[in-house]
N, C-alpha and C positions, 0 to 999 in steps of 0.2 A: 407275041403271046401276052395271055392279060396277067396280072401278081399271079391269081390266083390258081394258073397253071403254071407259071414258075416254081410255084411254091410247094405244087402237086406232084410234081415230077419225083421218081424216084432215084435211089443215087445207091451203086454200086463199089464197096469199098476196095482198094486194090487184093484184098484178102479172100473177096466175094459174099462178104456178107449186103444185102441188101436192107436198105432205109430207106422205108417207103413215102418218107416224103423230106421237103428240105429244111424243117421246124425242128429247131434243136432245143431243148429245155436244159438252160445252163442248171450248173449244181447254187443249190441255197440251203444255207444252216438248218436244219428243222428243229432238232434238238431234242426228238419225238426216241430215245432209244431210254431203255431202262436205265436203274444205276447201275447194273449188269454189265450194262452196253448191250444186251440184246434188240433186235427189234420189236415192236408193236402192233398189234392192231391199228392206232393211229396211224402209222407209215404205210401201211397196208392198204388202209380208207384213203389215204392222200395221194398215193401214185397208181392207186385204182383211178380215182378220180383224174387224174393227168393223161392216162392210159384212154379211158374213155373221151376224152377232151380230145383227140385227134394227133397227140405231137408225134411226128417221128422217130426221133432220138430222146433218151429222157436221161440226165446224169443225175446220181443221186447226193443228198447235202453228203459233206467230205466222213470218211467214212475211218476209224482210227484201227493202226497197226497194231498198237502197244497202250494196253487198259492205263498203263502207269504215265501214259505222255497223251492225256485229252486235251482238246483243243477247248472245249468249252462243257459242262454238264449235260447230259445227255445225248454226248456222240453214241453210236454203235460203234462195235467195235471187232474186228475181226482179227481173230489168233489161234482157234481153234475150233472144233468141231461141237462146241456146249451149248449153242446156239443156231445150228444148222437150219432147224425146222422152221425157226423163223423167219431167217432168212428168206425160207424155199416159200414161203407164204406170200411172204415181200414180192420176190421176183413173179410167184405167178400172179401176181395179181397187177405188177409192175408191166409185165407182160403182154396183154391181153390184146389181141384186136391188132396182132403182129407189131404191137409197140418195140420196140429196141430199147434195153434197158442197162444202164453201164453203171456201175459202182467208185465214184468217186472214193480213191486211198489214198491217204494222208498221215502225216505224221506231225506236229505242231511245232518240234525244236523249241527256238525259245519265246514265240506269240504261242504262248498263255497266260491266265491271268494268277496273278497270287496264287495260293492257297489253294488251289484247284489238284496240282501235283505236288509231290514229293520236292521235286527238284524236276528247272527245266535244263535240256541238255541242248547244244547248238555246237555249228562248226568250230566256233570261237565265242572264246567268251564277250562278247559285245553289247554292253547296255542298252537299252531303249532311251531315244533323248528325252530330254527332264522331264516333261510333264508327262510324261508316259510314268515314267519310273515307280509312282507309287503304285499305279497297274499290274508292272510285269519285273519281276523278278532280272536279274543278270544273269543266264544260264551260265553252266559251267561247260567248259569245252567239252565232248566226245573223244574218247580214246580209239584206237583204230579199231578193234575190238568190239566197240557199243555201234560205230559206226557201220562195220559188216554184219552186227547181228542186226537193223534195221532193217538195212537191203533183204538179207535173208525170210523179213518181217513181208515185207512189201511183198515177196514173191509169192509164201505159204498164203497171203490173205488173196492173194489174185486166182491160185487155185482154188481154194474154199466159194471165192465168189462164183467160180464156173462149176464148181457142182452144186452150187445152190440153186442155179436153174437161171442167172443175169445170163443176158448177153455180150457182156464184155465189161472193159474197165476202166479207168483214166487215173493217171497218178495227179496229182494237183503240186504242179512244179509255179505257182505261181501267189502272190498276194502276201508275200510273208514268209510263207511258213517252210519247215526242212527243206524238202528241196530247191525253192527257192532262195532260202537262206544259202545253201550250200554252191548255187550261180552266182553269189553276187558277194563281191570284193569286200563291200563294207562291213556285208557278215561274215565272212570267209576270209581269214587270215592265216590260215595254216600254212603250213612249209612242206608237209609232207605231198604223199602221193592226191591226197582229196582236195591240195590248195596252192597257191601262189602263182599260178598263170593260167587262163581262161582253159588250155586243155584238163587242167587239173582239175578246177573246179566242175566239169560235165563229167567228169569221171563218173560220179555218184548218181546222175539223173541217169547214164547211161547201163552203169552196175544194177540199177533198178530194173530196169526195160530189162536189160538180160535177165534177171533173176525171174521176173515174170513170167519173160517168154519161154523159159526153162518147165513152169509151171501147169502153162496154159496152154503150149503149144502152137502153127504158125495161122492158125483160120479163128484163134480165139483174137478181138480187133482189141488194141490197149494204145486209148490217145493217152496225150496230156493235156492239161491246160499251164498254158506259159506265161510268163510277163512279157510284153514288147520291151518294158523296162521295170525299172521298182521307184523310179523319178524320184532318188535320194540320192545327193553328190555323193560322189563316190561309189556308187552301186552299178548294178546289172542295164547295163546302156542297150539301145538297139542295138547296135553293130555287134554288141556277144549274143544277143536275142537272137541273131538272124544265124551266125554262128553256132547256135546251141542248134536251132530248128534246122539245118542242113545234117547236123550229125544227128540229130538222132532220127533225118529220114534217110539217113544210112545206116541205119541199126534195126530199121524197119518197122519205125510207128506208123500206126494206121490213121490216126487223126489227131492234125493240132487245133484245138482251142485258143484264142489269140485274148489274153485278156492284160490288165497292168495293175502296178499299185502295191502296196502295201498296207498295215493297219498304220501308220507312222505319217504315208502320203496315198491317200483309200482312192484313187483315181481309177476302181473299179467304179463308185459308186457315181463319178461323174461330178466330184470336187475336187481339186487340189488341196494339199493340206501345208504346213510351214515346211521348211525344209525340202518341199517340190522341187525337180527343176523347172524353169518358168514358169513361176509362181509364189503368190502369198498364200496366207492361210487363209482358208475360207472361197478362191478366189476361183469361181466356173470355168469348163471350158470356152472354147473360143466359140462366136455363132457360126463358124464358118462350119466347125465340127458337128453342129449342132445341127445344121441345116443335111449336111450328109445322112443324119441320123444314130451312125455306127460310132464309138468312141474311138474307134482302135482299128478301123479297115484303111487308114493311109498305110499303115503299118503291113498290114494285109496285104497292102499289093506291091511292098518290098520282098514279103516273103512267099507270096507265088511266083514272085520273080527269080528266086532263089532256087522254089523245090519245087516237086509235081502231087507233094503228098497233102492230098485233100483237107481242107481250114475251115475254119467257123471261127465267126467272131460274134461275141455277146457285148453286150450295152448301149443302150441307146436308140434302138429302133422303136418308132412310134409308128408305121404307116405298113402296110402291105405292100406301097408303090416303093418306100425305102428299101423292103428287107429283097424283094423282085431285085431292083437295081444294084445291088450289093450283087447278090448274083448273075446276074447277066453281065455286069460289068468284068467275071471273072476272075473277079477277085478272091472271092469264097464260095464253097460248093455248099454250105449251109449258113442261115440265121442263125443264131445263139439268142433267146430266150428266156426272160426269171421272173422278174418282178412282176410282168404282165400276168402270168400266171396264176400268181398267189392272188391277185384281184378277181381271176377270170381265169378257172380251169378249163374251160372251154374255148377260151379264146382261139385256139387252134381252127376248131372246124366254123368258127366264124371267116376267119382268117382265109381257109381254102373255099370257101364259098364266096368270096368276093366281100365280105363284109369288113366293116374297123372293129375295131375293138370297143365296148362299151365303155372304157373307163381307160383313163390315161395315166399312166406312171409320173410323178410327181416326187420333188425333193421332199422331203420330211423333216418338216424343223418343229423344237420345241420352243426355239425365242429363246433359250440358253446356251448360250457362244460357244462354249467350248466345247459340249456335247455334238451340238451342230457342225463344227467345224471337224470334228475327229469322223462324223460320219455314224457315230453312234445308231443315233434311232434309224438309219437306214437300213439295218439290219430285226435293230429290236422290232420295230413296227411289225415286218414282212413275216416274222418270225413268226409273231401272233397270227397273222393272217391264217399261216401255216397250220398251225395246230388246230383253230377253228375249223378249216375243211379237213383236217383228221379227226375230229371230232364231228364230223359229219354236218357241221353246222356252213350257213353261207359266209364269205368274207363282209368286212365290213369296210368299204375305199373310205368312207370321211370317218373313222374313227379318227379321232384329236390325239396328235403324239404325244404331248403332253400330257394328255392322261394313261395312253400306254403307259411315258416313262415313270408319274408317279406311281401307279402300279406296279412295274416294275420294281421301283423303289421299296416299296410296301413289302413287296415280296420276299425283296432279298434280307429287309432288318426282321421280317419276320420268321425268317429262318434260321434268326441272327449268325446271318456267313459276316466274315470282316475280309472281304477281297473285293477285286477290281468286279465292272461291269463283266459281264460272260457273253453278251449275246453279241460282242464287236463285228463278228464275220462277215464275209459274203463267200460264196462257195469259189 
């Protein structure tokens, strides 16, 4: 077969939901929701735009349980019925032209910045190391209590997404944040029932998945997106990654997301950062990785070797011939998609037509080290791109990061906020 009928092919979920092609559009920050947290017209114009661009699956930027734990300024935010309508606006138009459209929910724990919340809450209380520190706050640990009413958070907003008119949902168990934090040992210090040995700590990803499914019912499809690791000694290793993604396709998740990293070691974004395991700060992957295309598919075919519950892995596909081979090789039943997009909302039906892509995904450096190295503007840039096709305007590939980030800068003393950078994420 050529990519491009690899790519074409439709894929049937063990649930029965059908996605109609194997182009998966990972979740990315937009930032596009009111102070409300409602949705936008912007969000509207942007995953219209994606919708019509061809992609299959489309997961949307991380999306917040609880208005008082944002992950950054202008999440959406879902908790109750005060913003329904727009939602339903979002998803139809998310919708369109049999797209498949999932709602990335999240909760932030203690990756946020300053001043942003009240107070950040996590498993344990656990610093960010030093040069984070003047960034993020030391949350205060979770009492069992705060920690059941999240779950409970998680579930009501998974039902609200399915009568908003989405096609389903994805918890985001990976990059940092709650639930992630709550897999991995260095964040996760408790003793009780949510901590101190690897079944403990899946307690909560798994309390989640039930509370949803409790929700949504068994034909409504609720992935996640996972770390393979959080490549911080002492944290969430492959061998509990492979361990977490066995149990929870025994608790009956529809789709895992294979992705890695955190804001501390951003090995989403295809850097390693200090404190990596193998690695310095600043220091790329290997070319061998490079050459596969995918960041994270060795990973991938440990764990279809594990379970039968259908995978997508995001980062680092450049070619139609790469994201083909990734599947045929049976490692993954979809590509996973982001950055390419915010360049090239269309790139999809180039894509299924045999064509490349017009514009290639590229590191994003300002030439200021420590920015660079944290992975900053690889968010900030994209983000912009983002908001320009919600604003109905075309993207801009050589816009200069460095003027993004003074802009940026501009921004935030003009608004005189006194906290950390906000736009750090990737979905």
């Amino acid at each position: 077969m050529t990519p491009q009928a690899v790519l074409a092919q439709p894929f049937t979920l063990p649930n029965g939901a059908v996605i109609k092609n194997r182009l998966f559009k990972s979740a990315m920050s937009e930032a596009l929701g009111t102070r409300q947290g409602a949705a936008t017209p912007e969000l509207v114009r942007l995953y219209g735009a994606w919708a019509d661009g061809g992609v299959g699956l489309c997961v949307t930027g991380n999306v917040m349980v609880d208005r008082r734990a944002l992950g950054e300024p202008g999440n959406v935010v879902i908790e109750d019925e005060r913003f329904l309508a727009e939602l339903q606006a979002w998803a139809q138009a998310a919708t369109r032209h049999g797209t498949q459209c999932w709602v990335q929910l999240n909760h932030p724990g203690k990756q946020a910045p300053k001043g942003l919340n009240r107070e950040n809450i996590a498993p344990s209380a656990v610093p960010f190391r030093a040069e984070l520190q003047a960034f993020f706050p030391t949350p205060r640990e979770m009492t069992d209590a705060e920690v059941r009413e999240v779950i409970a958070r998680f579930g009501k907003a998974a039902g609200l997404v399915k009568r908003a008119g989405f096609t389903g949902v994805q918890i985001h168990g990976a990059h940092g944040y709650l639930v992630s934090q709550f897999l991995s040992p260095h964040h996760n210090r408790r003793s009780d029932e949510w901590g101190g040995t690897p079944e403990k700590r899946r307690h909560f990803v798994l309390a989640v998945l039930a509370a949803m499914r409790e929700q949504v019912g068994p034909g409504f499809p609720i992935g996640i997106k996972l770390n393979s690791a959080d490549f911080q000694r002492g944290g969430f290793t492959e061998e509990e990654s492979l361990d977490t993604i066995r149990a929870l396709a025994g608790a009956g998740i529809d789709l895992i997301e294979i992705s890695g990293g955190t804001y501390e070691a951003p090995a989403m974004t295809g850097v390693k950062a200090g404190g990596a395991a193998g690695g310095q700060a600043g220091e790329p992957l290997k070319d061998s990785t490079r050459q596969r295309e995918a960041y994270f598919l060795a990973f991938a075919e440990k764990a279809r070797a594990a379970v039968k519950t259908p995978l997508v892995v995001t980062g680092g596909f450049r070619s139609s011939q790469g994201m083909a081979e990734a599947i045929t090789s049976g490692a993954v039943d979809f590509v996973g998609i982001a950055r390419a997009l915010a360049l090239e909302p269309d790139v999809p039906q180039r894509l299924l037509a045999g064509e490349q892509p017009r514009e290639q995904v590229r590191p994003i450096k300002t030439g200021i080290g420590f920015i660079d190295r944290m992975g900053l503007m690889e968010v900030t840039w994209y983000t912009g791109q983002l908001k320009r096709i919600g604003r109905g305007e075309a993207p801009k590939p050589r816009e200069l990061p460095l003027w993004v980030f003074l802009k940026y800068i501009a921004k935030q003393a003009g608004a005189g906020r006194k906290k950390a950078p906000t736009r750090l994420r990737a979905g």
